[in-house]
C-alpha positions in Angstrom: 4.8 5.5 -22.5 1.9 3.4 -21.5 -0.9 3.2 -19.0 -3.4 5.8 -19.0 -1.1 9.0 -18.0 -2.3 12.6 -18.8 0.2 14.5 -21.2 1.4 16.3 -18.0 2.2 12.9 -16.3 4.3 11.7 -18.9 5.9 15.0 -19.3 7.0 14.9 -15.5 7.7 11.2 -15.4 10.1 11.9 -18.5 11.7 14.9 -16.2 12.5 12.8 -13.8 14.3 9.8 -15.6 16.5 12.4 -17.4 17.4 14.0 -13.5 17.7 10.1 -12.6 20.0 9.4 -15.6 21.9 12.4 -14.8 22.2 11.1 -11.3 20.6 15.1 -10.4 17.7 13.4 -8.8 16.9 13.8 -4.7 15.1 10.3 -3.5 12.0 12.4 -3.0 12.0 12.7 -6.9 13.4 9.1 -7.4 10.1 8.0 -5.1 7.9 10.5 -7.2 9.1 8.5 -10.3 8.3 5.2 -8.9 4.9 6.1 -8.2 4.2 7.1 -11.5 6.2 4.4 -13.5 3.3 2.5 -10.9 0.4 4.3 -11.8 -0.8 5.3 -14.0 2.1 4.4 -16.4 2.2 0.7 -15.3 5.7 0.0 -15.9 5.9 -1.4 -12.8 9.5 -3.6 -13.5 10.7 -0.1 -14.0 9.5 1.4 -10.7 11.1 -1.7 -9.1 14.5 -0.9 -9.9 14.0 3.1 -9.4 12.9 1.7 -6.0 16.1 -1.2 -5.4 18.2 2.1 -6.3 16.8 4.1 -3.3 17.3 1.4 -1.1 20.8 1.0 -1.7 21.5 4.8 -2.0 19.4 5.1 1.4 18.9 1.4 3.2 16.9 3.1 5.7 14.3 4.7 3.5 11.1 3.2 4.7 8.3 4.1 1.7 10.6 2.2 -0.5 10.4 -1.2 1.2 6.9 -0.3 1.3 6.6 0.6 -2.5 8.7 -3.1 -3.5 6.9 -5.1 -1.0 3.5 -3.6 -2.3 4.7 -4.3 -5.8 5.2 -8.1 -5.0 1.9 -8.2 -3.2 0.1 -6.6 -5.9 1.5 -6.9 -9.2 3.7 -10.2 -8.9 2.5 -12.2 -6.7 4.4 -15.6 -7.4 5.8 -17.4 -4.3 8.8 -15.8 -4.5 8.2 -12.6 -4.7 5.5 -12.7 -1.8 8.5 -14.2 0.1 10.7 -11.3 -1.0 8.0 -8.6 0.1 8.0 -10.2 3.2 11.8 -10.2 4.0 11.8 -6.8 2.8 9.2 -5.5 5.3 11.1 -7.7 8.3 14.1 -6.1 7.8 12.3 -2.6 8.3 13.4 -0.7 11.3 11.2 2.4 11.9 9.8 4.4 14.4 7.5 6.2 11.8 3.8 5.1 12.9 2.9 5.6 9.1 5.9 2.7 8.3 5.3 0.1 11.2 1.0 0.3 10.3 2.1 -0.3 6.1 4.6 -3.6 6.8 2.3 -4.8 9.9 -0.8 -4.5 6.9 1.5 -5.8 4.3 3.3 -8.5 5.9 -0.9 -10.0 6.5 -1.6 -9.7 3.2 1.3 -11.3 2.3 1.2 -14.2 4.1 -2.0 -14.7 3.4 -1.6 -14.8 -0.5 1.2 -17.3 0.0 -0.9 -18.8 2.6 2.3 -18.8 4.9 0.6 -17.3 8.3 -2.4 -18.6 10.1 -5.8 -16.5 9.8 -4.8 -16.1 14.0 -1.2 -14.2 13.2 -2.9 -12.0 10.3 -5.6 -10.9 12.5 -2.7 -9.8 14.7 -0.3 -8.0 12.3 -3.7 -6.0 11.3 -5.2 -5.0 15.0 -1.3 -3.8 15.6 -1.2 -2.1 12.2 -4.9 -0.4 13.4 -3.3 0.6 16.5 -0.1 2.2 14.8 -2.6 4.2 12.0 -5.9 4.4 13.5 -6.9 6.5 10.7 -6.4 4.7 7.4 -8.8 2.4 5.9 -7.3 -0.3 4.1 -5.7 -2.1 7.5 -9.5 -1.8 9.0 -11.4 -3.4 6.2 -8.8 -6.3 6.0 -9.0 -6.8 9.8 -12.7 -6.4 9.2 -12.7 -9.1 6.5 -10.4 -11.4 8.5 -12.8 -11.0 11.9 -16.1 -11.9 9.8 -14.4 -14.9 8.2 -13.3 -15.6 12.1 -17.2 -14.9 13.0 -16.5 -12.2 15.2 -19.1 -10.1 13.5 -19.8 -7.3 16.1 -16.0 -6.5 15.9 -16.0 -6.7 11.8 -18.7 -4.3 11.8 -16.9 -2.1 13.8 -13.8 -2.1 11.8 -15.7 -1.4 8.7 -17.4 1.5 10.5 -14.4 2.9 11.7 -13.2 2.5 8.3 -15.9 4.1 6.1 -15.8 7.6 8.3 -12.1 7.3 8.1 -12.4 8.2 4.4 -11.3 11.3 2.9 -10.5 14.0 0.7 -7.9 14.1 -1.2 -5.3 17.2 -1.3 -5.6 19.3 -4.4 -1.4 20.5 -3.2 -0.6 17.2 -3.0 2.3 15.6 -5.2 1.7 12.3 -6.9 3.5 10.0 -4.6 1.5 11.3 -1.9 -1.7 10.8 -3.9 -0.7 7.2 -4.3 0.2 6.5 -1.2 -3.3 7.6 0.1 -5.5 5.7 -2.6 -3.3 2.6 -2.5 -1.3 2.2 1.2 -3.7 3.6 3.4 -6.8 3.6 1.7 -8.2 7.1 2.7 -9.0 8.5 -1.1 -10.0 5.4 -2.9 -12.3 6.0 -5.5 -16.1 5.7 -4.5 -14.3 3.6 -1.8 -17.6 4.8 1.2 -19.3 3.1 -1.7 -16.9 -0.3 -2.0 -16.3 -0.5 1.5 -20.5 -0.8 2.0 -21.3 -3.7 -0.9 -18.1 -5.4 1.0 -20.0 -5.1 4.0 -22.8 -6.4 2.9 -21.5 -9.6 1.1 -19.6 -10.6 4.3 -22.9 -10.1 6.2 -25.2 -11.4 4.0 -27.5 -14.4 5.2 -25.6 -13.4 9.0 
């Protein structure tokens, strides 16, 4: 193993390979895998294809578009993989408010790494992906970041507001993939992330 995984981690990410192997393993526990082949064991090829075989067992299973088109946002990142995040997250069809606020969010940040949509469109994709999940925080400091480089500062401000009091606890019950999702989709439990959120704040508005 690698990474930075507790004893206990590893234990359960080894659990769940064998009930993978053994083809025993629900896609709740073929997700929980993926998120911890993620983080914290950073094998993140390996979560990739635990997540490719949850989509063709279950085409319709939304996280796992998510989980790939995260992974080519945030770990790959060359042309073609942004491109392959994207189609991913096009081809999504979900009524899940939760799945239409994470590929509107993605889908900006993707284009905007392969500096394929115009800083117009992104601004768009977020203020619907705010709409769908009014409560996460990642989709309102990225809008945020994307108004003050537009100069709409008043509205910027507000977004970062919004986002530093939607912050939150995390659940002591919850299971891993949950946990990630949280820290790393919607932004709610990162780390000293009231903290982040304000030194972003103030190098955007800096000199304003």
């Amino acid at each position: 193993m690698t990474g930075h995984a507790t004893p206990a981690e590893e234990a359960e990410a080894s659990r769940l390979r064998l009930r993978v192997e053994e083809g025993l393993a629900s896609i709740d526990e073929q997700l929980e895998l993926a998120c911890l082949l993620m983080e914290p064991l950073h094998q993140e090829d390996q979560a990739v294809n635990v997540l490719r075989t949850i989509l063709r067992r279950d085409p319709a299973c939304w996280i796992a578009r998510v989980w790939l088109a995260y992974c080519d946002l945030q770990y790959f990142m060359d042309d073609e993989s942004l491109r392959a995040g994207s189609q991913l997250l096009e081809q999504m069809h979900s009524d899940d408010a939760q799945a239409k606020a994470a590929s509107l969010m993605l889908r900006a940040g993707l284009g905007g790494a392969g500096d394929t949509i115009s800083s117009a469109d992104a601004i768009r994709l977020l203020e619907e992906s705010v709409a769908a999940a009014p409560w996460w925080v990642n989709n309102r400091w990225s809008l945020a970041v994307r108004l003050a480089a537009a100069g709409r500062l008043l509205e910027a401000d507000e977004q970062f507001a919004a986002a530093q009091q939607n912050v939150a606890d995390e659940g002591s019950d919850w299971p891993h993939s949950r946990r990630l999702f949280e820290m790393s989709i919607t932004g709610r439990t990162g780390y000293r992330f009231h903290q982040w959120l304000q030194e972003l704040r103030d190098r955007l508005f800096a000199g304003s």
